[in-house]
C-alpha positions in Angstrom: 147.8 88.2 -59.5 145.0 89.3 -61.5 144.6 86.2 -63.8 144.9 82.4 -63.9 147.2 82.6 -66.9 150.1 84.3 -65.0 150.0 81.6 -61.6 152.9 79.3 -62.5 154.6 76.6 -59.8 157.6 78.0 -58.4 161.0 77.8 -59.8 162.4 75.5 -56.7 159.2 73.1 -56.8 159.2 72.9 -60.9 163.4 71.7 -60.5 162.4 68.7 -57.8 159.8 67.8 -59.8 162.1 67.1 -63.2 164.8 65.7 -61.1 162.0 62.9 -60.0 161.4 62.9 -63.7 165.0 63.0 -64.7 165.6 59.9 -61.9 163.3 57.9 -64.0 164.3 58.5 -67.2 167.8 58.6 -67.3 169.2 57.1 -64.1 169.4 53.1 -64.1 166.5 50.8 -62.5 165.5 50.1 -60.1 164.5 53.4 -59.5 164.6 54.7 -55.9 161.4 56.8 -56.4 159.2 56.9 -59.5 157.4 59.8 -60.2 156.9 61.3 -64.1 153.1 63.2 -63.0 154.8 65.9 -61.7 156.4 66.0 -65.2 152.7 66.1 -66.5 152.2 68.8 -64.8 154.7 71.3 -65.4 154.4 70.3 -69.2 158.0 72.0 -70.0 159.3 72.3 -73.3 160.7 69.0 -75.4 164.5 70.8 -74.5 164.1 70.8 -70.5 166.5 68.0 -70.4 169.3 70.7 -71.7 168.5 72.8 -69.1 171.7 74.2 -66.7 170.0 72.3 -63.5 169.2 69.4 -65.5 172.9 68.3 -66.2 172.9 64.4 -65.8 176.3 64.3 -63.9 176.7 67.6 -62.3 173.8 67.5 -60.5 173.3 63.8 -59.7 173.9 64.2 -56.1 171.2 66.6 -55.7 168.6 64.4 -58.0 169.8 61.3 -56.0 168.8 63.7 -52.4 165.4 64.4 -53.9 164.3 61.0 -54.6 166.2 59.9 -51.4 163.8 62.4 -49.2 161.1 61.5 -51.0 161.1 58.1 -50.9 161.6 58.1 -47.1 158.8 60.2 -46.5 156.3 58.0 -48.3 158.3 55.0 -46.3 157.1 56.8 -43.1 153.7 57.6 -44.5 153.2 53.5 -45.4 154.1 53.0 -42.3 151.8 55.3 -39.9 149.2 54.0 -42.2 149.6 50.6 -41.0 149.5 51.7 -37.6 146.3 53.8 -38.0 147.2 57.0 -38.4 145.1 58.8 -41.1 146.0 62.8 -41.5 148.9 63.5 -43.6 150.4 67.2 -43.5 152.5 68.6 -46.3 154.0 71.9 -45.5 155.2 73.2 -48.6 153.5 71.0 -50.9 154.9 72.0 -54.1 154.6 69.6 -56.6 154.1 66.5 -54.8 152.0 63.8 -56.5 151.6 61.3 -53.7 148.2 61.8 -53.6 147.8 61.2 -56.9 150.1 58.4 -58.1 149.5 56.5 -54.3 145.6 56.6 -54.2 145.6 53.2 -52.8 147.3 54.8 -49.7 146.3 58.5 -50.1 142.7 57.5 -50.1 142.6 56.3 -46.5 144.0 59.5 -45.0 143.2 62.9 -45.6 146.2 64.8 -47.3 146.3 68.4 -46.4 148.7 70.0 -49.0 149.7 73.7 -47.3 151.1 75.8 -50.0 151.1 79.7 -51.1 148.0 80.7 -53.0 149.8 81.3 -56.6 151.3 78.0 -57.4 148.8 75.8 -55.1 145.9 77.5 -57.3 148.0 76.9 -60.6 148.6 73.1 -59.2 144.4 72.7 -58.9 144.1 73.8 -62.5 146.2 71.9 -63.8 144.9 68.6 -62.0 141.7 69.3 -63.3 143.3 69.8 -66.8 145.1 66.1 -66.4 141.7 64.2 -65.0 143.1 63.8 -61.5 140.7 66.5 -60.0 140.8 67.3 -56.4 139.2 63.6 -54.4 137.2 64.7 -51.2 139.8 63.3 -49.4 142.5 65.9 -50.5 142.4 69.5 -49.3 144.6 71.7 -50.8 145.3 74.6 -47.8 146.5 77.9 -49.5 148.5 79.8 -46.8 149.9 83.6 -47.7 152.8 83.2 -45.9 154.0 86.7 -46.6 150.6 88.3 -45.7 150.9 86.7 -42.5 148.5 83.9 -42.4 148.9 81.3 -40.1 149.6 77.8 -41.5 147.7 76.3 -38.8 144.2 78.6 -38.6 144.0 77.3 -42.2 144.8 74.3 -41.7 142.3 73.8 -38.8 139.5 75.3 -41.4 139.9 73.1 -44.1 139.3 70.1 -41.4 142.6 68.9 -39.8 141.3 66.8 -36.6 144.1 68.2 -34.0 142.8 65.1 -31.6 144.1 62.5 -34.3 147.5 61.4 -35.1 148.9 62.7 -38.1 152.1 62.4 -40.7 153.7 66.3 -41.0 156.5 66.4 -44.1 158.3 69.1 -44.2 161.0 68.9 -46.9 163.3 71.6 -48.5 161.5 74.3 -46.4 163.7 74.5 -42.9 166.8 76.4 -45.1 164.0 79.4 -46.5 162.9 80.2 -43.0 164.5 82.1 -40.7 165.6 80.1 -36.7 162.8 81.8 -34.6 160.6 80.3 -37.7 161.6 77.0 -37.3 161.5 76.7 -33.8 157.8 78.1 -33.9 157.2 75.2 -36.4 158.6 72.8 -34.1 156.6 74.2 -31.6 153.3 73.9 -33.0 153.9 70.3 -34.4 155.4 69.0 -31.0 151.3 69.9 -29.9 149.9 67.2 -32.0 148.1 64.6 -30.9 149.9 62.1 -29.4 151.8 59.3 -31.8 152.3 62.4 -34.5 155.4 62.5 -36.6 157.1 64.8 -38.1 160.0 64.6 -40.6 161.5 67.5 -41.5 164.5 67.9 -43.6 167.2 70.8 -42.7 170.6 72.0 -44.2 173.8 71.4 -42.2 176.4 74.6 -41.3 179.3 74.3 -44.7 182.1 73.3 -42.1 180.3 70.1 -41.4 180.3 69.0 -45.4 183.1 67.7 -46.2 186.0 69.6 -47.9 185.7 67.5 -51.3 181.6 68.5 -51.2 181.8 72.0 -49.7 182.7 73.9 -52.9 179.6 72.3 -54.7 177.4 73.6 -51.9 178.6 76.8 -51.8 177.9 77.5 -55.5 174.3 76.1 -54.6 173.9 78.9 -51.8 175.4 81.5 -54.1 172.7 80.3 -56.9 169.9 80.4 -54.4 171.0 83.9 -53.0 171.0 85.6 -56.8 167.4 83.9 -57.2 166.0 85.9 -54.2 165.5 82.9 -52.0 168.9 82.4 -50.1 169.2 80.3 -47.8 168.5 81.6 -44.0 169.0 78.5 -41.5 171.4 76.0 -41.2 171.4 73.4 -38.5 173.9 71.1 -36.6 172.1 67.5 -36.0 172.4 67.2 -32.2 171.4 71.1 -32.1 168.6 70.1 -33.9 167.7 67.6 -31.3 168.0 69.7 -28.7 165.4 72.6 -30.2 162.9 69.2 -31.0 163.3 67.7 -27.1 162.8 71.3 -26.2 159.6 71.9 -28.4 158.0 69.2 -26.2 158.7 66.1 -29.0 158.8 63.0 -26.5 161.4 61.3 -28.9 163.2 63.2 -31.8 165.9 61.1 -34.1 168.4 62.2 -36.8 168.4 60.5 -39.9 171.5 61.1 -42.0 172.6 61.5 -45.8 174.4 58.3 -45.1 171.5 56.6 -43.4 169.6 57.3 -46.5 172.5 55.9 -48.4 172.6 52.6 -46.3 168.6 52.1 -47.0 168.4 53.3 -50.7 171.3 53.4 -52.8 173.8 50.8 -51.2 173.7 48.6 -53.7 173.6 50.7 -56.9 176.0 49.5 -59.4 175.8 53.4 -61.1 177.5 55.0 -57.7 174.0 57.1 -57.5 174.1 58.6 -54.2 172.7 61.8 -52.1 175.1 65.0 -51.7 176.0 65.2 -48.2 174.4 68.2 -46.6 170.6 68.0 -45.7 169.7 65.6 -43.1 166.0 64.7 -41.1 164.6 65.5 -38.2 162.1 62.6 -37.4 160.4 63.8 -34.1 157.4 61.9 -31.9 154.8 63.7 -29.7 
């Protein structure tokens, strides 16, 4: 990369971000999860709403998943707050804005956001473009991933505290690594201090989606295979377990698209709801 001007966000981060945007605009209140800065950031053109991947209907399930997942994370995060816990971990960072539309949390912790060096550095400039700059209490962790750079070295020198409890988020990551990549993730994270969490969000195989569903996720693996990025792990919940209790987790716990459903969109009188297919690992060292 030899210039600023040609780091953009990547293609996967840039379409969660307008469906948070999307959710808020055009779905009805109340909202599951509001978020419109990571709109601000990307800055798209008046016509993004026309896009393909922006369809209202078609992808609703999808949209509905993304707010779903997100809102349950920052559910957790609340939550390990309260009980003292003040290191969050996002692996994969993307676009996320917690940090910047929950400073009232955010601000007790410190929020490591582990990205690749492209779109994290992008992402700083443009916070600094917005006025939300980079707090002290926000580190921003670039990771070359394909260089071979440990996630955790870095994430050790920018100032994670492995002897303190932390919050690790790991969302729409598990299906672009590869098993023995997952299980070393697990691994690592299982040797957290104790009372860490992790929730971490994986695909299931197609034969456990149900027939009506599985041709819509099909055409989503096809997508993401033609766009370089296929999709290179797949899960069964209770195998999924297993790998946690075996990475040393002292409790793990499947949360499914229908849990999500039960807690967040129950009472929608629009039918909004998830997609079946991704579920969460919530695991306890």
């Amino acid at each position: 990369m030899s210039d600023d001007q040609d780091l953009k966000p990547e293609g996967t981060a840039a379409r969660v971000a307008l469906w948070r945007a999307m959710h808020v605009e055009a779905d009805a209140a109340p909202h599951v999860f509001e978020d419109t800065v990571g709109l601000r950031l990307i800055d798209p053109l008046n016509d993004w709403r026309q896009r393909p991947d922006m369809n209202l209907a078609g992808t609703a399930g999808y949209r509905a998943g993304v707010v779903g997942r997100a809102r349950f994370i920052e559910d957790l995060v609340t939550e390990q707050v309260g009980l003292g816990v003040s290191q969050y971990v996002l692996l994969g960072a993307g676009l996320d804005t917690f940090a910047q539309r929950r400073v009232e949390i955010a601000s007790r912790m410190r929020v490591f956001e582990v990205d690749q060096p492209g779109p994290q550095a992008w992402k700083r400039r443009r916070l600094a473009e917005l006025g939300f700059g980079i707090p002290e209490w926000l580190k921003l962790v670039s990771v070359d991933f394909e260089a071979g750079q440990s996630w955790w070295n870095e994430l050790l020198r920018a100032g994670f505290d492995p002897s303190k409890p932390a919050v690790v988020a790991s969302t729409g990551v598990s299906m672009y690594l590869r098993r023995d990549a997952n299980i070393a993730l697990l691994r690592q994270v299982a040797q957290l201090a104790p009372a860490s969490t992790l929730a971490m969000t994986f695909l299931l195989p197609l034969d456990l989606i149900d027939a009506k569903e599985r041709p819509q996720h099909q055409a989503l693996h096809e997508r993401a295979r033609a766009a370089g990025t296929p999709f290179l792990s797949f899960f069964k919940p209770m195998e999924m377990l297993a790998l946690a209790n075996e990475a040393g987790f002292r409790q793990a716990t499947h949360v499914s698209t229908a849990d999500l459903v039960q807690r967040y969109f129950a009472d929608r009188a629009d039918g909004l709801k998830p997609a079946h297919g991704e579920s969460f690992l919530v695991a306890v060292s």
